[in-house]
mmCIF file as Biopython writes it, N, C-alpha, C and O atoms, coordinates in Angstrom:
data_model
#
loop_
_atom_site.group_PDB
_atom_site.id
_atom_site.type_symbol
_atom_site.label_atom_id
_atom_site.label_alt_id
_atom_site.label_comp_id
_atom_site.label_asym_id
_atom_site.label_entity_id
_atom_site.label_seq_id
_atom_site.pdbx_PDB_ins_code
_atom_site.Cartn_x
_atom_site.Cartn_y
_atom_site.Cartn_z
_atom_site.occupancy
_atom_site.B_iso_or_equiv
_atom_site.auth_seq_id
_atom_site.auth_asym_id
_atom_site.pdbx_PDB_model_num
ATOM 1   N N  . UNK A ? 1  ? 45.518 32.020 -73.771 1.0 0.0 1  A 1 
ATOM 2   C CA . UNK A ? 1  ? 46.420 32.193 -72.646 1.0 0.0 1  A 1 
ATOM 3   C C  . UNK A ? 1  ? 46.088 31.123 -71.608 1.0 0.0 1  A 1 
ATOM 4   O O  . UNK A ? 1  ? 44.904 30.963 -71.311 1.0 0.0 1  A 1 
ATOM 5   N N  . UNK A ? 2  ? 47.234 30.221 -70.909 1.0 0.0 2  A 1 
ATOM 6   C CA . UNK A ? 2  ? 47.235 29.458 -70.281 1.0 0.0 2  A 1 
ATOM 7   C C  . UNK A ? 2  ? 47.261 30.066 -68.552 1.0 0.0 2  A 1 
ATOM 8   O O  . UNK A ? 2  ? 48.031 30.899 -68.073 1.0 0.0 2  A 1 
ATOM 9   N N  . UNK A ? 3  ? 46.305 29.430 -67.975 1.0 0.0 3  A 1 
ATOM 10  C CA . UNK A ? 3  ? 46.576 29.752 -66.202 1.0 0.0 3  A 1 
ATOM 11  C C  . UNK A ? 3  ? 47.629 28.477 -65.837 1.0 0.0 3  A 1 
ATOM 12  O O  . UNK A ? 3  ? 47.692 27.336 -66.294 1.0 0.0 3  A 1 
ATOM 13  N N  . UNK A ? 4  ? 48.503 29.252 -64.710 1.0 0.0 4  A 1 
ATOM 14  C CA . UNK A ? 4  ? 48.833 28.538 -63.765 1.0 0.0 4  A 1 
ATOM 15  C C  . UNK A ? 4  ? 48.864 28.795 -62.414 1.0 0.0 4  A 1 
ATOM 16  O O  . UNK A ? 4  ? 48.485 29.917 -62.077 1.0 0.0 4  A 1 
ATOM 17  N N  . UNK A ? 5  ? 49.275 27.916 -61.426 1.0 0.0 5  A 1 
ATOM 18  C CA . UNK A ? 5  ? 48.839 27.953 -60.010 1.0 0.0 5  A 1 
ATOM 19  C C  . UNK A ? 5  ? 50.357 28.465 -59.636 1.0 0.0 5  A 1 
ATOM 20  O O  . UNK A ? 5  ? 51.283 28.304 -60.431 1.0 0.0 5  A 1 
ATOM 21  N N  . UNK A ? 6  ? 50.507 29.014 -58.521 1.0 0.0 6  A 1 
ATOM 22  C CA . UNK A ? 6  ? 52.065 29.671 -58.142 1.0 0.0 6  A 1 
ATOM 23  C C  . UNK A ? 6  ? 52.602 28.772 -57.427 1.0 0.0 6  A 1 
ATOM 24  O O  . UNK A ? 6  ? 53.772 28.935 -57.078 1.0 0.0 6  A 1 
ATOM 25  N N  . UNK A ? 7  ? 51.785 27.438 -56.977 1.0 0.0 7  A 1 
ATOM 26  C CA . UNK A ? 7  ? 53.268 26.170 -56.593 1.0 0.0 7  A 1 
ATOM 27  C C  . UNK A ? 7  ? 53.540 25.650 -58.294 1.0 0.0 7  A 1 
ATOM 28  O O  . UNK A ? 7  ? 54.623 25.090 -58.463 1.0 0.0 7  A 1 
ATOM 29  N N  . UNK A ? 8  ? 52.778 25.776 -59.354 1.0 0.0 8  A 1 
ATOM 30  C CA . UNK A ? 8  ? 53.866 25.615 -60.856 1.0 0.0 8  A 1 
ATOM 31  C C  . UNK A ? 8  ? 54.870 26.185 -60.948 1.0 0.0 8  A 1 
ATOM 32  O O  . UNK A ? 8  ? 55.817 25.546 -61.407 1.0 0.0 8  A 1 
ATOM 33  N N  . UNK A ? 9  ? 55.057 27.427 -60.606 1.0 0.0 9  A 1 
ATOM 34  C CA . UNK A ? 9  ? 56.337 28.541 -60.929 1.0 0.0 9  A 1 
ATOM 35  C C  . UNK A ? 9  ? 57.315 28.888 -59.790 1.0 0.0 9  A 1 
ATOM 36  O O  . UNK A ? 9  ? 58.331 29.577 -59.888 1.0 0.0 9  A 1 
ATOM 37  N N  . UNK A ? 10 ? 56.863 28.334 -58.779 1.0 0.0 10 A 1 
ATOM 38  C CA . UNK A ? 10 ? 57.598 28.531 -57.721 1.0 0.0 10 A 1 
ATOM 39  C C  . UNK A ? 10 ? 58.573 27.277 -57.390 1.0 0.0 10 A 1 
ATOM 40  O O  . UNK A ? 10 ? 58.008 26.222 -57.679 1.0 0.0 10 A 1 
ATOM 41  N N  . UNK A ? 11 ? 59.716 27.114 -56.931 1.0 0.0 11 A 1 
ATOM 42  C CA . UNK A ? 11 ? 59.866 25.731 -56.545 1.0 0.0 11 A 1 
ATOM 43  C C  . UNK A ? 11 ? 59.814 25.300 -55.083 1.0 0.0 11 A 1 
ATOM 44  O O  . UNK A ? 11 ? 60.181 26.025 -54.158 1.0 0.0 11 A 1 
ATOM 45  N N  . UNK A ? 12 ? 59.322 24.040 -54.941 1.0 0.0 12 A 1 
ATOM 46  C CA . UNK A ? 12 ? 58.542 23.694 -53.733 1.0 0.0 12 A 1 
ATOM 47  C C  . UNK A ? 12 ? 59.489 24.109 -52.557 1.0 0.0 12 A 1 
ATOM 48  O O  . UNK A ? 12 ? 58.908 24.051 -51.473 1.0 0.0 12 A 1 
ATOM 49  N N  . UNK A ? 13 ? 60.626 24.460 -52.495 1.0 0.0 13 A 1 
ATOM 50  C CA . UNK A ? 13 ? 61.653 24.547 -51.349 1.0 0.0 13 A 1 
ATOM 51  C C  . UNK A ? 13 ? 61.015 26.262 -51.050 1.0 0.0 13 A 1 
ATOM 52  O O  . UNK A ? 13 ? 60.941 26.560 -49.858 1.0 0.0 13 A 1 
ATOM 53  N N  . UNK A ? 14 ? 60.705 27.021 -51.762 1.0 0.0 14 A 1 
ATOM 54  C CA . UNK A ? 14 ? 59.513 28.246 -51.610 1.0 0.0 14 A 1 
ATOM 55  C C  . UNK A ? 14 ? 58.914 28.734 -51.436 1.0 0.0 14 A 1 
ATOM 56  O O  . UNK A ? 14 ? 58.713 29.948 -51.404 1.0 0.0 14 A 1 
ATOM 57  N N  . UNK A ? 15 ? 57.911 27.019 -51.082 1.0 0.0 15 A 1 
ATOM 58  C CA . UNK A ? 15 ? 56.548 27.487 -50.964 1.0 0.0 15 A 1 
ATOM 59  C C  . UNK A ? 15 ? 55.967 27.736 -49.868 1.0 0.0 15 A 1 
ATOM 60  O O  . UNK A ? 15 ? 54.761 27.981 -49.842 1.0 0.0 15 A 1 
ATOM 61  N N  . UNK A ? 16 ? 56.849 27.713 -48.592 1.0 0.0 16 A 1 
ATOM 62  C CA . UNK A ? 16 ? 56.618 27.671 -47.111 1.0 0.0 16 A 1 
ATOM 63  C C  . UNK A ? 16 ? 57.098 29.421 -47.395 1.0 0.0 16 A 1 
ATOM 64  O O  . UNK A ? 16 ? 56.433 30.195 -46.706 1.0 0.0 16 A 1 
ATOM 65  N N  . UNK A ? 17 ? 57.770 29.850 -47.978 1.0 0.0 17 A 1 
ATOM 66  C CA . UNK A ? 17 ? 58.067 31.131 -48.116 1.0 0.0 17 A 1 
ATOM 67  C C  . UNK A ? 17 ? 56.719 32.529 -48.587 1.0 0.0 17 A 1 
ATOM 68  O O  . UNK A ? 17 ? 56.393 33.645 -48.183 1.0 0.0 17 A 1 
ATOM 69  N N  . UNK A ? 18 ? 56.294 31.500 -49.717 1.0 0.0 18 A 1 
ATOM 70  C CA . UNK A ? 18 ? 55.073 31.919 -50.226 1.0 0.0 18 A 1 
ATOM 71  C C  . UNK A ? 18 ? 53.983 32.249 -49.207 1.0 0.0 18 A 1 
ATOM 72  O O  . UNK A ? 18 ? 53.524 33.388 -49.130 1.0 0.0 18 A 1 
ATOM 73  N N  . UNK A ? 19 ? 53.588 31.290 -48.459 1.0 0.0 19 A 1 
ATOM 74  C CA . UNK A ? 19 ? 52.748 31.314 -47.623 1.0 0.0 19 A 1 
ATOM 75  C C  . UNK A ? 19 ? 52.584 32.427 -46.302 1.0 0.0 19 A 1 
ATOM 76  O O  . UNK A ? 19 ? 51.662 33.105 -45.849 1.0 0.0 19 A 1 
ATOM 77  N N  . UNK A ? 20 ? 54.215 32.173 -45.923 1.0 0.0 20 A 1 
ATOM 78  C CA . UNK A ? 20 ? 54.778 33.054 -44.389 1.0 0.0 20 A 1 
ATOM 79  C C  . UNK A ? 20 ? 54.555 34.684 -44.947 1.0 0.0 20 A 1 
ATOM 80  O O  . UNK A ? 20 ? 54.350 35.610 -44.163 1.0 0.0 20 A 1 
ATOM 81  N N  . UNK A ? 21 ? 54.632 34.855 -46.439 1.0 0.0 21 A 1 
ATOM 82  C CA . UNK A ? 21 ? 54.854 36.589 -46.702 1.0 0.0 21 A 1 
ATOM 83  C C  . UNK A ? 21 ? 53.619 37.338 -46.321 1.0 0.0 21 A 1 
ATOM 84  O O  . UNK A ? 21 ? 53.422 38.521 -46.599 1.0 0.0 21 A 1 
ATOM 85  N N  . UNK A ? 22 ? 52.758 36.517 -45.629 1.0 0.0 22 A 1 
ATOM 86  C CA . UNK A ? 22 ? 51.339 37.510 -45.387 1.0 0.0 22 A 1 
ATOM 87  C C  . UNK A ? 22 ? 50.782 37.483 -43.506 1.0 0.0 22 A 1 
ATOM 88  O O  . UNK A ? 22 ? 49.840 37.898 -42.831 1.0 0.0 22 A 1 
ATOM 89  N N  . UNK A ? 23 ? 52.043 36.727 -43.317 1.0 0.0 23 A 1 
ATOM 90  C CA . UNK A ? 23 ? 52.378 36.568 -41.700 1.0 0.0 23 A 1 
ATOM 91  C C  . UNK A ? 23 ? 52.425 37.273 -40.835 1.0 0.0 23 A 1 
ATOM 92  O O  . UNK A ? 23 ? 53.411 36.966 -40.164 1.0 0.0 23 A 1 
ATOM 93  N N  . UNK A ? 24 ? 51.617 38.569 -40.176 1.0 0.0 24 A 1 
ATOM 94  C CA . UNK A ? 24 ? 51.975 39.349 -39.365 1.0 0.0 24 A 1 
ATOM 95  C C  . UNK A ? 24 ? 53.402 39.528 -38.185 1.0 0.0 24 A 1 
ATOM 96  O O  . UNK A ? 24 ? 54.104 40.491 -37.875 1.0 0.0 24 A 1 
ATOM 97  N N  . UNK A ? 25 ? 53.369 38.008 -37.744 1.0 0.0 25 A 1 
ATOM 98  C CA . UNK A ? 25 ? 53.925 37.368 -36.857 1.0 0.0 25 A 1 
ATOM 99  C C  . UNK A ? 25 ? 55.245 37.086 -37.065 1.0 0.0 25 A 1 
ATOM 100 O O  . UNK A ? 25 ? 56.067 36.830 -36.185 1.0 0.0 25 A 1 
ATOM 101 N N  . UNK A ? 26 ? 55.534 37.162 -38.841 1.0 0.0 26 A 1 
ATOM 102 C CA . UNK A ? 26 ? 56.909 36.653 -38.931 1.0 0.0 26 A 1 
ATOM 103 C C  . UNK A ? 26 ? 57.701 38.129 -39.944 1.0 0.0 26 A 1 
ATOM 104 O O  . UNK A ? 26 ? 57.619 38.609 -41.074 1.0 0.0 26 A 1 
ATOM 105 N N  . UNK A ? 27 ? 58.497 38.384 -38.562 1.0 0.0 27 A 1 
ATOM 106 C CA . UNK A ? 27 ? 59.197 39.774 -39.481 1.0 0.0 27 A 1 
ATOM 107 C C  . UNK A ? 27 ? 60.174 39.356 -40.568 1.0 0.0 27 A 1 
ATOM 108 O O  . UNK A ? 27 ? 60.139 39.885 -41.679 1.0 0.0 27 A 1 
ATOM 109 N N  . UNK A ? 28 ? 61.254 38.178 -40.170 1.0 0.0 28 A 1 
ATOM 110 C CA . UNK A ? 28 ? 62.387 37.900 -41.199 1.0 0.0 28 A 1 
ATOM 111 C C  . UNK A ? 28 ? 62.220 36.888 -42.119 1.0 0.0 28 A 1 
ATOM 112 O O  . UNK A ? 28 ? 61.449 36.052 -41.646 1.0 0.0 28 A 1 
ATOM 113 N N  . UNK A ? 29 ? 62.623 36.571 -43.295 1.0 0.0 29 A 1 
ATOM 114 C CA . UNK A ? 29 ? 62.299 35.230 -44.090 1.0 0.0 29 A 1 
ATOM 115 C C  . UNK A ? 29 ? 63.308 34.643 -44.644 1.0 0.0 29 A 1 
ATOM 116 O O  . UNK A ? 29 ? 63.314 34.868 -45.854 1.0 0.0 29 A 1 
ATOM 117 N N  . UNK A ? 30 ? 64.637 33.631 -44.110 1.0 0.0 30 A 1 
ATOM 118 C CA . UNK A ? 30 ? 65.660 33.391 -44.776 1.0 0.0 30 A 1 
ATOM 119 C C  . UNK A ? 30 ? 65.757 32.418 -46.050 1.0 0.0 30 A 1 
ATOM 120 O O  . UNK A ? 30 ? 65.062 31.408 -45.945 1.0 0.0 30 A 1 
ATOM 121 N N  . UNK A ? 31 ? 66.264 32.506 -46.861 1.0 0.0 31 A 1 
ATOM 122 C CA . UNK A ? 31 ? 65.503 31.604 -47.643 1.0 0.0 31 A 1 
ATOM 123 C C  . UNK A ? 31 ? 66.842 31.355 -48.258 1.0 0.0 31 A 1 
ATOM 124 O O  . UNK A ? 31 ? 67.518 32.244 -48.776 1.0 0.0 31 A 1 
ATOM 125 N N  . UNK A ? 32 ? 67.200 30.061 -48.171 1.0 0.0 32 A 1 
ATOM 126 C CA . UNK A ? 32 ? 68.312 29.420 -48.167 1.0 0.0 32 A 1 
ATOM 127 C C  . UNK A ? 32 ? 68.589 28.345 -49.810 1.0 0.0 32 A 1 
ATOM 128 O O  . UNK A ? 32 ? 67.643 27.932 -50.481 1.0 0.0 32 A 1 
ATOM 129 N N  . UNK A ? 33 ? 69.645 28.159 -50.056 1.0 0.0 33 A 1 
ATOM 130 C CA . UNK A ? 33 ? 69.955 27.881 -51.633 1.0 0.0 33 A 1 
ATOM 131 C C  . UNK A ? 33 ? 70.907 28.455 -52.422 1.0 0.0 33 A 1 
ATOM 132 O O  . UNK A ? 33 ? 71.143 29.646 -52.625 1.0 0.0 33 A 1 
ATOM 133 N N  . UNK A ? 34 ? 71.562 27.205 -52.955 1.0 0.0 34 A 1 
ATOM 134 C CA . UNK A ? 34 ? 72.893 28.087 -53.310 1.0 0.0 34 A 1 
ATOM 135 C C  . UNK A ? 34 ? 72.376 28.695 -54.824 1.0 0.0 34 A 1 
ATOM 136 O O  . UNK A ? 34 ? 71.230 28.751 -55.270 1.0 0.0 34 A 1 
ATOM 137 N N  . UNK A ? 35 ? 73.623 29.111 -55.418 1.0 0.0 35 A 1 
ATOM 138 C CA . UNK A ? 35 ? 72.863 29.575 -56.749 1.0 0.0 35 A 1 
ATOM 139 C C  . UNK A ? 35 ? 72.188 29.349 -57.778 1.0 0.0 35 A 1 
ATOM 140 O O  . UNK A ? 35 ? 72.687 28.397 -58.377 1.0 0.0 35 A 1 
ATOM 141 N N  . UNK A ? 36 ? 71.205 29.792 -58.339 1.0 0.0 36 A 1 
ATOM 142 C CA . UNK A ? 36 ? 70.266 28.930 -59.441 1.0 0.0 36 A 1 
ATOM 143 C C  . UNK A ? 36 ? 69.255 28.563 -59.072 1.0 0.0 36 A 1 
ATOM 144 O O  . UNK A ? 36 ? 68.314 28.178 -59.765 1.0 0.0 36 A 1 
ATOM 145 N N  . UNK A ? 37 ? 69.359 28.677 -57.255 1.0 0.0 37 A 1 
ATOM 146 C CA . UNK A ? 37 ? 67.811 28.196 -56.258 1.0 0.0 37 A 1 
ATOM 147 C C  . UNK A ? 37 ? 66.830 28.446 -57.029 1.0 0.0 37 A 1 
ATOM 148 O O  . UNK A ? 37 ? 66.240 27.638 -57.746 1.0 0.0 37 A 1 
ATOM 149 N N  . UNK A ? 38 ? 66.685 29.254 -56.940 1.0 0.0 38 A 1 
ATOM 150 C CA . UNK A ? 38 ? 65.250 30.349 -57.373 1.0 0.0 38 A 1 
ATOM 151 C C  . UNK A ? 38 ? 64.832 31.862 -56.337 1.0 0.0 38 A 1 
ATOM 152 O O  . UNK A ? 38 ? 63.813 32.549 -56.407 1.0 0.0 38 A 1 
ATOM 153 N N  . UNK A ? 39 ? 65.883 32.006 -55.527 1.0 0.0 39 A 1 
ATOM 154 C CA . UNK A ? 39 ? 65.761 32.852 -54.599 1.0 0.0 39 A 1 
ATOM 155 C C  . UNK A ? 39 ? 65.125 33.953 -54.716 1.0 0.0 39 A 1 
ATOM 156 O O  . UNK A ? 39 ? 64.235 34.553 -54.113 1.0 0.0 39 A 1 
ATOM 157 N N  . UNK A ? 40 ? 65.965 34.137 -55.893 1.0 0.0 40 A 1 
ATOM 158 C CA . UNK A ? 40 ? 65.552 36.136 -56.326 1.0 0.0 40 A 1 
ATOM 159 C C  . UNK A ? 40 ? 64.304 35.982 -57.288 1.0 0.0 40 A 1 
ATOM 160 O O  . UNK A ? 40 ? 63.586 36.980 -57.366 1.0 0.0 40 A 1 
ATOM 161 N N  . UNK A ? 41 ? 63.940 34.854 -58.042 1.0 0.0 41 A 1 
ATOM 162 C CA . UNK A ? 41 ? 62.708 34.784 -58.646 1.0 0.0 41 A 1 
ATOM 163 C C  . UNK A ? 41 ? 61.541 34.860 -58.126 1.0 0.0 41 A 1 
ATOM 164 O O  . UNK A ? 41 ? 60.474 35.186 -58.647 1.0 0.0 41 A 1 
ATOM 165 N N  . UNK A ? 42 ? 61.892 34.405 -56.603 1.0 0.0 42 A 1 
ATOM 166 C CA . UNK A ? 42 ? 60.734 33.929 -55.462 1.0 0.0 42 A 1 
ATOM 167 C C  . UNK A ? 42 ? 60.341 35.098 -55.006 1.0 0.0 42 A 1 
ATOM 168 O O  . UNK A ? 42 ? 59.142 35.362 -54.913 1.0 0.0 42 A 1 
ATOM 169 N N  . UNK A ? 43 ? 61.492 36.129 -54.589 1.0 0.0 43 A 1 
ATOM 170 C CA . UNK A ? 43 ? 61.107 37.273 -53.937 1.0 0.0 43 A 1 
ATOM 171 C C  . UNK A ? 43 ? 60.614 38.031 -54.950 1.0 0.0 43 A 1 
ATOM 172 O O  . UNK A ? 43 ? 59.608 38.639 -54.583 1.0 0.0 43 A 1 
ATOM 173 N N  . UNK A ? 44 ? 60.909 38.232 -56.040 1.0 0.0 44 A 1 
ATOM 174 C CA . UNK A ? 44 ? 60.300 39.295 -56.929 1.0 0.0 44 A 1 
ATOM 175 C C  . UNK A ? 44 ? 59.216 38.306 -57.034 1.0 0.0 44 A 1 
ATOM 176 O O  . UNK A ? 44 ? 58.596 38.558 -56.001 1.0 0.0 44 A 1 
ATOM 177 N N  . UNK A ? 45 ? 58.716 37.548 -57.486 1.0 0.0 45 A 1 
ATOM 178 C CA . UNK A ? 45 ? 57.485 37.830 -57.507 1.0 0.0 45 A 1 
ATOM 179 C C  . UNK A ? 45 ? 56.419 37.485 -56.481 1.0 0.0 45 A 1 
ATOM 180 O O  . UNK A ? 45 ? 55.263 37.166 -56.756 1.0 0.0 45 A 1 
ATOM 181 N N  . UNK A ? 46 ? 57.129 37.622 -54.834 1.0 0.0 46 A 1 
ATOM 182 C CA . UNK A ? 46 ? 56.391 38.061 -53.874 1.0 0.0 46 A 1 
ATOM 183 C C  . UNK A ? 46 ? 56.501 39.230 -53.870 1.0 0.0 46 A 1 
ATOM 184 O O  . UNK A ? 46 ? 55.344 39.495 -53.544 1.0 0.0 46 A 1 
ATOM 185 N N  . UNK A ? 47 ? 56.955 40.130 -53.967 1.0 0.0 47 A 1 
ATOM 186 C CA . UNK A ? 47 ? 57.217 41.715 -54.660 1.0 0.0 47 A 1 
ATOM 187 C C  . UNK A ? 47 ? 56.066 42.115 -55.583 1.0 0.0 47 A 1 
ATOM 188 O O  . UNK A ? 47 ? 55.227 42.940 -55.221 1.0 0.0 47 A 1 
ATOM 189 N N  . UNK A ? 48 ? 56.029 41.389 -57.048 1.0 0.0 48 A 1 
ATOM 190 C CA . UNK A ? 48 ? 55.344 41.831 -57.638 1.0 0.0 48 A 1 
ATOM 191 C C  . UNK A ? 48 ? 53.785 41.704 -57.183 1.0 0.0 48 A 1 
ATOM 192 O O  . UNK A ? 48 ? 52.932 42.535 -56.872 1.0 0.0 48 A 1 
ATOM 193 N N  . UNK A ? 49 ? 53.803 40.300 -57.285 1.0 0.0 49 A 1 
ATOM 194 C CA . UNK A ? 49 ? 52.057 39.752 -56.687 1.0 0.0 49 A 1 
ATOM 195 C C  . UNK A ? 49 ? 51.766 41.203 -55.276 1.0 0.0 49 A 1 
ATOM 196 O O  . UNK A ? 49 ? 50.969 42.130 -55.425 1.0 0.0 49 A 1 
ATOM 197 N N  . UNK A ? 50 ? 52.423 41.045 -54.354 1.0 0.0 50 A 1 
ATOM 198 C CA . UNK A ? 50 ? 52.048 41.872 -53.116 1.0 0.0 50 A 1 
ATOM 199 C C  . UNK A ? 50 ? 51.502 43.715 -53.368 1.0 0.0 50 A 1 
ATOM 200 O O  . UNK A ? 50 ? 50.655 44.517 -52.974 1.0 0.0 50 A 1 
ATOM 201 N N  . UNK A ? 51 ? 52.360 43.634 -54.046 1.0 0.0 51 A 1 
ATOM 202 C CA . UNK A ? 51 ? 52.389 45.444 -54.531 1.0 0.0 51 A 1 
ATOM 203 C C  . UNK A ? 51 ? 50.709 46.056 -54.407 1.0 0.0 51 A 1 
ATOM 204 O O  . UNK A ? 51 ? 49.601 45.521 -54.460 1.0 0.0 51 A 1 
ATOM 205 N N  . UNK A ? 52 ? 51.175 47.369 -54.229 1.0 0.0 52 A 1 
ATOM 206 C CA . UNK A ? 52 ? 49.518 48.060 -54.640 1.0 0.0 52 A 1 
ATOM 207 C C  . UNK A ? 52 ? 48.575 47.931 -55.581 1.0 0.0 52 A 1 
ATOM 208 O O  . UNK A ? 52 ? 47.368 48.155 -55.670 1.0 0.0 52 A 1 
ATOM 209 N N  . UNK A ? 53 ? 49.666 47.399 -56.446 1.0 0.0 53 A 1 
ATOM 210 C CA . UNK A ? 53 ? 48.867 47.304 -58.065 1.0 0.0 53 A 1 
ATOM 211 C C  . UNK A ? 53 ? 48.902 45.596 -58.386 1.0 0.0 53 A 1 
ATOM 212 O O  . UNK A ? 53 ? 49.120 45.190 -59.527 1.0 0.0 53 A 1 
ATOM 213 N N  . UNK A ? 54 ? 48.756 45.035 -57.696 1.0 0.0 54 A 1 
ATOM 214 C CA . UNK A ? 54 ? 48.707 43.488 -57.820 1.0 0.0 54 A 1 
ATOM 215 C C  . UNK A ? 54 ? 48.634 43.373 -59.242 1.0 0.0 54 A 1 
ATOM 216 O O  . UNK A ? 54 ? 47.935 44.180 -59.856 1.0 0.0 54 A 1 
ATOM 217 N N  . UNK A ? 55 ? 49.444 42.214 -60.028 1.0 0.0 55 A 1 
ATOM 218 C CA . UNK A ? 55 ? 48.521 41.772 -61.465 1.0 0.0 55 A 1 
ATOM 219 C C  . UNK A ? 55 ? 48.222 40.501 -61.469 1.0 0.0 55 A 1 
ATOM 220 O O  . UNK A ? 55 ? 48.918 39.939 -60.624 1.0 0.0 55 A 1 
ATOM 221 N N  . UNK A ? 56 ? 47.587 39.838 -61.960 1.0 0.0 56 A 1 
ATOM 222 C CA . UNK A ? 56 ? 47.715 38.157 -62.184 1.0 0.0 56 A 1 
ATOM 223 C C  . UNK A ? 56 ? 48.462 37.908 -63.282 1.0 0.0 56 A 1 
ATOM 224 O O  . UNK A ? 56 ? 48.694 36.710 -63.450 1.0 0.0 56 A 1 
ATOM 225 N N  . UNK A ? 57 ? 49.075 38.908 -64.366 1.0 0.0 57 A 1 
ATOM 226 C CA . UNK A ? 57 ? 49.636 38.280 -65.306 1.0 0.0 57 A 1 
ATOM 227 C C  . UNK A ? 57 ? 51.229 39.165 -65.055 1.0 0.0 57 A 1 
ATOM 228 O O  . UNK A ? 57 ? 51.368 40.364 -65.296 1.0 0.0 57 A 1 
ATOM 229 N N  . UNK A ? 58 ? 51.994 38.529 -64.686 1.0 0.0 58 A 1 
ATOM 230 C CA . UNK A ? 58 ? 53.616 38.844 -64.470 1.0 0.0 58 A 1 
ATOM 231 C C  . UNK A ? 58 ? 54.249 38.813 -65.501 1.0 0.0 58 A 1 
ATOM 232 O O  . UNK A ? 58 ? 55.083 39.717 -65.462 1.0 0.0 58 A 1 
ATOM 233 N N  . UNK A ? 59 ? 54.331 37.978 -66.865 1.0 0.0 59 A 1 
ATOM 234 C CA . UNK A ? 59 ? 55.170 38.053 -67.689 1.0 0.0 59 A 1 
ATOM 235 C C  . UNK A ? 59 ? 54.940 36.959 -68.804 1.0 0.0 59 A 1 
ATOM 236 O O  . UNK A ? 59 ? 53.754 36.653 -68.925 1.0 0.0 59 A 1 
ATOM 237 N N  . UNK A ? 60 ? 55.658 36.424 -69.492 1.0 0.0 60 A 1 
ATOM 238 C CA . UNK A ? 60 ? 55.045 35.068 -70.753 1.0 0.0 60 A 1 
ATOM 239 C C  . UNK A ? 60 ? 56.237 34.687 -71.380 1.0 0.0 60 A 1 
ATOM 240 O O  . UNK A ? 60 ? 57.231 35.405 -71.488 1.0 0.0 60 A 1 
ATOM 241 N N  . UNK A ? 61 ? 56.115 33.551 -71.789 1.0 0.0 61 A 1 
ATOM 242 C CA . UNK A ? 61 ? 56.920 32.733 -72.283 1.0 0.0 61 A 1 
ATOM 243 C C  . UNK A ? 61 ? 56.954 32.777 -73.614 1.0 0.0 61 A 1 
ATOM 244 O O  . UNK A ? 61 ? 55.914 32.645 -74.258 1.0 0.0 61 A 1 
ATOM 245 N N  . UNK A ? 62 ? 57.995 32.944 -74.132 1.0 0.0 62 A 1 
ATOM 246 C CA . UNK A ? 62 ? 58.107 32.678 -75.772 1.0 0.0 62 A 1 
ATOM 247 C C  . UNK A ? 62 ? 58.242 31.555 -76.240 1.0 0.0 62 A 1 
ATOM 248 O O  . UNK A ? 62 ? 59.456 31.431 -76.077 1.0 0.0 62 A 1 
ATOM 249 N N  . UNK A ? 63 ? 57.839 30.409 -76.813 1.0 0.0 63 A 1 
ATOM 250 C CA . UNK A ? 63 ? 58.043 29.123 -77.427 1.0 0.0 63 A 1 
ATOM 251 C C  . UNK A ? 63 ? 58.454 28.973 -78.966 1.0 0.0 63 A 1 
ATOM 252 O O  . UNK A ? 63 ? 58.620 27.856 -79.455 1.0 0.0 63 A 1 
#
């Protein structure tokens, strides 16, 4: 099994998103991009990662 870092899977227009989700300071997060961005990929897995039950392994690729 291969590691990767979450600016690999994320795309960089994101990653200011990534960062802000642990922000006390910042209640709203707009995150702008038309379709295909990566919007809803970004939030779920600030969703998943954040959760009570954190995992490091989210899901896998079939080749």
């Amino acid at each position: 099994m291969s590691k990767k870092q979450i600016d690999e899977i994320l795309p960089p227009a994101f990653h200011q998103v990534w960062l802000a989700r642990k922000c006390e300071s910042i209640l709203k997060i707009v995150c702008k991009g038309g379709r295909g961005s990566g919007k809803s990929t970004d939030i779920s897995i600030c969703i998943v990662m954040d959760g009570p039950y954190s995992v490091s392994y989210y899901g896998s690729l079939y080749t």
